[in-house]
C-alpha positions as CSV (number, residue, x, y, z in Angstrom):
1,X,-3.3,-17.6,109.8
2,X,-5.9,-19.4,108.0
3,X,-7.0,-16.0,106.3
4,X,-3.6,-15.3,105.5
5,X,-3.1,-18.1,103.9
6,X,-6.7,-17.9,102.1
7,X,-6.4,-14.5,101.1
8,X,-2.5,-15.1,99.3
9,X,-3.4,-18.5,97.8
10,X,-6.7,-16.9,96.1
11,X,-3.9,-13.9,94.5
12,X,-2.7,-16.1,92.4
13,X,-5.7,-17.2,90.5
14,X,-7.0,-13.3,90.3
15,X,-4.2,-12.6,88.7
16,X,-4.4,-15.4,86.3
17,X,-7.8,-14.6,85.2
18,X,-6.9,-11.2,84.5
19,X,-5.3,-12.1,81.0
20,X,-8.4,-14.4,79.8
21,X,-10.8,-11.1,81.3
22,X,-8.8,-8.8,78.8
23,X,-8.6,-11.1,75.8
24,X,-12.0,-11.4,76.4
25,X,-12.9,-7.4,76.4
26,X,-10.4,-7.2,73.7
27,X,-12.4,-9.3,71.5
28,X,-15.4,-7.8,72.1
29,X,-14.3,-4.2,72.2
30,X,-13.2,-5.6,68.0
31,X,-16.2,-7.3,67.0
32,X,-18.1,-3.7,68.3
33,X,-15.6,-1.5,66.5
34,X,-16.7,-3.7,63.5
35,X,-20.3,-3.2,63.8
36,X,-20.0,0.5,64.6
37,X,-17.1,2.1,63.0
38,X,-16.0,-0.3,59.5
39,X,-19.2,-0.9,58.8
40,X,-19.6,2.5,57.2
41,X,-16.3,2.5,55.8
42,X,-17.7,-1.1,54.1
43,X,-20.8,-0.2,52.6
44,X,-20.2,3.4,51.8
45,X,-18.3,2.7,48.5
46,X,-21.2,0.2,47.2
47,X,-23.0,3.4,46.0
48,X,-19.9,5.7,45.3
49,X,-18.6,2.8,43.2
50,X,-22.0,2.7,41.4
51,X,-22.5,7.0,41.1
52,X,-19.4,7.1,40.1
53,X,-19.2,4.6,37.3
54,X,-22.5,6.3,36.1
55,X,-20.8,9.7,36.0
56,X,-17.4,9.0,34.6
57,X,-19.5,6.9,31.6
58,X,-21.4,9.9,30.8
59,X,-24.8,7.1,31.6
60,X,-23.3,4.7,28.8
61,X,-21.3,1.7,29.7
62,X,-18.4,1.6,31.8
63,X,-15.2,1.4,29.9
64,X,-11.8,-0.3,31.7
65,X,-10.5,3.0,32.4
66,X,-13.5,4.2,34.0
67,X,-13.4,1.3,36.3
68,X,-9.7,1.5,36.8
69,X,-10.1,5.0,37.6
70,X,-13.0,4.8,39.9
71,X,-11.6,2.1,41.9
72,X,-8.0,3.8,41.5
73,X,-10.0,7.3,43.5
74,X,-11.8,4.8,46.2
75,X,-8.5,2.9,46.9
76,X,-6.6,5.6,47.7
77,X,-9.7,7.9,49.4
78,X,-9.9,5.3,52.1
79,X,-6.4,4.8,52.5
80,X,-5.4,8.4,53.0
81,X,-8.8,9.2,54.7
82,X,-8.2,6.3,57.2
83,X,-4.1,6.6,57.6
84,X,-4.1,10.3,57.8
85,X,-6.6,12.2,58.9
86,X,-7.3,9.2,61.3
87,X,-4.5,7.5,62.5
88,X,-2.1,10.7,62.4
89,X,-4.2,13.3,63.7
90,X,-7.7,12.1,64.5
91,X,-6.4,9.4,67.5
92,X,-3.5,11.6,68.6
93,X,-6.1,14.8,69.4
94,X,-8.6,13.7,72.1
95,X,-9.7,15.8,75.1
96,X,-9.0,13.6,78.4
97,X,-9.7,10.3,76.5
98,X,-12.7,11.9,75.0
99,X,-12.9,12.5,71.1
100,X,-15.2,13.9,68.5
101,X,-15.9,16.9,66.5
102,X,-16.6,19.2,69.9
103,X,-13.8,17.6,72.2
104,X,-11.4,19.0,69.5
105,X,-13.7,22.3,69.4
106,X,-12.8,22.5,73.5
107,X,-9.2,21.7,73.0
108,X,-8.9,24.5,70.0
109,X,-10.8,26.7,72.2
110,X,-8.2,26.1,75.0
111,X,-5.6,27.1,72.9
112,X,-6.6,30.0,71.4
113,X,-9.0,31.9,73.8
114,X,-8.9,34.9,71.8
115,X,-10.4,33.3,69.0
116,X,-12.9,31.4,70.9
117,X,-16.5,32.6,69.2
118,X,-14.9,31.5,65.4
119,X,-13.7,28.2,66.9
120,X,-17.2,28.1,68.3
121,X,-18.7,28.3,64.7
122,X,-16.4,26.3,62.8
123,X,-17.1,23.5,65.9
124,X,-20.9,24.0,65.0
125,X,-20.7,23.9,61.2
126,X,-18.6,20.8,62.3
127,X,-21.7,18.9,63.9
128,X,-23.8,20.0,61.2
129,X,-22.1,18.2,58.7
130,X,-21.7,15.1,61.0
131,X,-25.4,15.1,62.1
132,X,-26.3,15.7,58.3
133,X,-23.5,12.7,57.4
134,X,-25.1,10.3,60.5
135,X,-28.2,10.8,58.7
136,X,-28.0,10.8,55.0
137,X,-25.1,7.6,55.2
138,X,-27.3,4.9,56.5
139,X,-29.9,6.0,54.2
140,X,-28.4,6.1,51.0
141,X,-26.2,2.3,52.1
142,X,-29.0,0.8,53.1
143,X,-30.9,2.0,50.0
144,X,-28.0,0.7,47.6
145,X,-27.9,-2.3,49.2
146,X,-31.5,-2.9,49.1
147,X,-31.2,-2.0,45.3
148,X,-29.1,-5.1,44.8
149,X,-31.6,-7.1,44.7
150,X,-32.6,-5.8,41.3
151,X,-29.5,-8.0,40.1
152,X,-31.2,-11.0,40.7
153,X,-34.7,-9.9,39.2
154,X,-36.5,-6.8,38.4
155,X,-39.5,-8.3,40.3
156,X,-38.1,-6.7,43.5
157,X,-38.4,-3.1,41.7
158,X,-41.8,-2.4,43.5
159,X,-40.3,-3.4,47.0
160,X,-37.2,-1.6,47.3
161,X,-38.0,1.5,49.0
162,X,-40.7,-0.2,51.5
163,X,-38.1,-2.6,53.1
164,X,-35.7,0.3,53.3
165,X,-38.2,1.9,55.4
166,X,-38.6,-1.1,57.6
167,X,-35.0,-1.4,57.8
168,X,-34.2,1.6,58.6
169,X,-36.7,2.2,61.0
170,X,-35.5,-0.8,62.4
171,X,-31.5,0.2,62.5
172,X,-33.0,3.3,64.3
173,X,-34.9,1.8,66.8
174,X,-32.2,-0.4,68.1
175,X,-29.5,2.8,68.7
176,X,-31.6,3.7,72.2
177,X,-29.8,0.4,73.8
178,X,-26.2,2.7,73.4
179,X,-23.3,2.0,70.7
180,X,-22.4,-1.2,72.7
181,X,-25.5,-3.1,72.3
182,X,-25.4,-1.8,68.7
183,X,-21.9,-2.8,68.1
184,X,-22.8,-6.6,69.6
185,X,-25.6,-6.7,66.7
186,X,-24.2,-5.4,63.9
187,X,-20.5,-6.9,64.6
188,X,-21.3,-10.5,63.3
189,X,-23.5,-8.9,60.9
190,X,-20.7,-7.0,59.3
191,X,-17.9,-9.6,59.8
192,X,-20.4,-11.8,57.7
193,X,-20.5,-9.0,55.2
194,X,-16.8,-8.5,55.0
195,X,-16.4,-12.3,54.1
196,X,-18.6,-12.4,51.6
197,X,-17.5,-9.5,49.7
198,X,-13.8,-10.7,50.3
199,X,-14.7,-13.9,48.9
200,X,-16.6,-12.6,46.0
201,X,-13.4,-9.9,45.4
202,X,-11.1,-12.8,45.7
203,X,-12.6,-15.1,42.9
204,X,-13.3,-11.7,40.8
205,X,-9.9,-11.1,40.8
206,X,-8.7,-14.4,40.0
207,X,-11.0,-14.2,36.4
208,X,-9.3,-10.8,36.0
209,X,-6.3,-10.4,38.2
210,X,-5.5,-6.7,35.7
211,X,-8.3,-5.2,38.0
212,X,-5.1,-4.7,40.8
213,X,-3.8,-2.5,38.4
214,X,-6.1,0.3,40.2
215,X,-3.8,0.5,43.2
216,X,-1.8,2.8,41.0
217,X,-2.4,6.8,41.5
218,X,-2.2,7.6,38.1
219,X,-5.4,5.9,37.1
220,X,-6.9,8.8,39.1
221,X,-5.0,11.1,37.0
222,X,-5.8,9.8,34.0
């Protein structure tokens, strides 16, 4: 009886905790989606903003529609890149909870046996270009960012491409501990980053609130 008893008094609390365990999980599980996946997303237009602006100007000085324009393309890149491609097809295709570039080569392979040695080759040229993207991304953002410092003074000219090596070399080291260990790094490291740029966007905006006018497509157009 006294086990009994024991064993349904102690239900209650397990269940309890279960609610504060998955909060918990849930929180983290965000904060390493931060680090690892919107970090990209967040420093990947510092440098197409900047290419950009340098292309549209023909190398002379940005006019308003060049930066209405540029930000118009970015603006809506992300939000069809992330909406579409992602939400609508990219989260609704995975292979027995797995996804990626060859989980959807197996699936299509799956369907189509026939056709399985093309599938086979687009699925390869695939992981080319997300080996050659996994690679050349971190480079260039860190690179830009690095740059930045140039802003404050051109005595950091000489410096730039050293500490990109020493960060990069660092970022790489760190990926053997697995994405999660990664993610717990780089998470507060990028929510910090995502404030500060939010901050410095808001108080841009309120000097020149006419910058929103990029939401509209036919800036891109034009």
């Amino acid at each position: 009886m006294a086990l009994a008893n024991a064993g349904s008094e102690a239900e209650p609390v397990d269940q309890s905790s279960h609610p504060e365990i998955e909060q918990h999980s849930t929180k983290v599980l965000m904060l390493g989606a931060l680090g690892v996946v919107y970090g990209d997303i967040g420093t990947s237009p510092i440098y197409a903003l900047r290419e950009a602006l340098h292309a549209s100007s023909g190398s002379d000085v940005a006019t308003r529609a060049d930066i209405l324009g540029v930000l118009s393309l970015i603006i809506w890149s992300l939000t069809i890149t992330v909406t579409v491609k992602y939400i609508m097809f990219v989260l609704r295709a995975d292979n027995r909870g797995e996804g990626g570039v060859l989980s959807l080569m197996a699936l299509a392979r799956g369907s189509f046996p026939k056709r399985s040695a093309v599938i086979l080759g687009i699925g390869i040229v695939g992981a080319s270009l997300f080996f050659g993207d996994a690679v050349i991304t971190p480079a260039i953002s860190v690179l830009s960012a690095v740059e930045g410092m140039n802003v404050v003074t051109p005595t950091f000219q000489p410096y730039v491409v050293p500490l990109t090596l020493v960060i990069l070399a660092v970022v790489f080291a760190v990926q053997r501990f697995g994405t999660g260990g990664v993610g717990l790094v780089f998470g507060p490291v990028t929510a910090v980053w995502f404030l500060a740029i939010g901050l410095s966007g808001i108080n841009h905006i309120i000097v020149d609130p006419e910058i929103l006018w990029a939401v509209s497509p036919h800036y891109i157009v034009a």
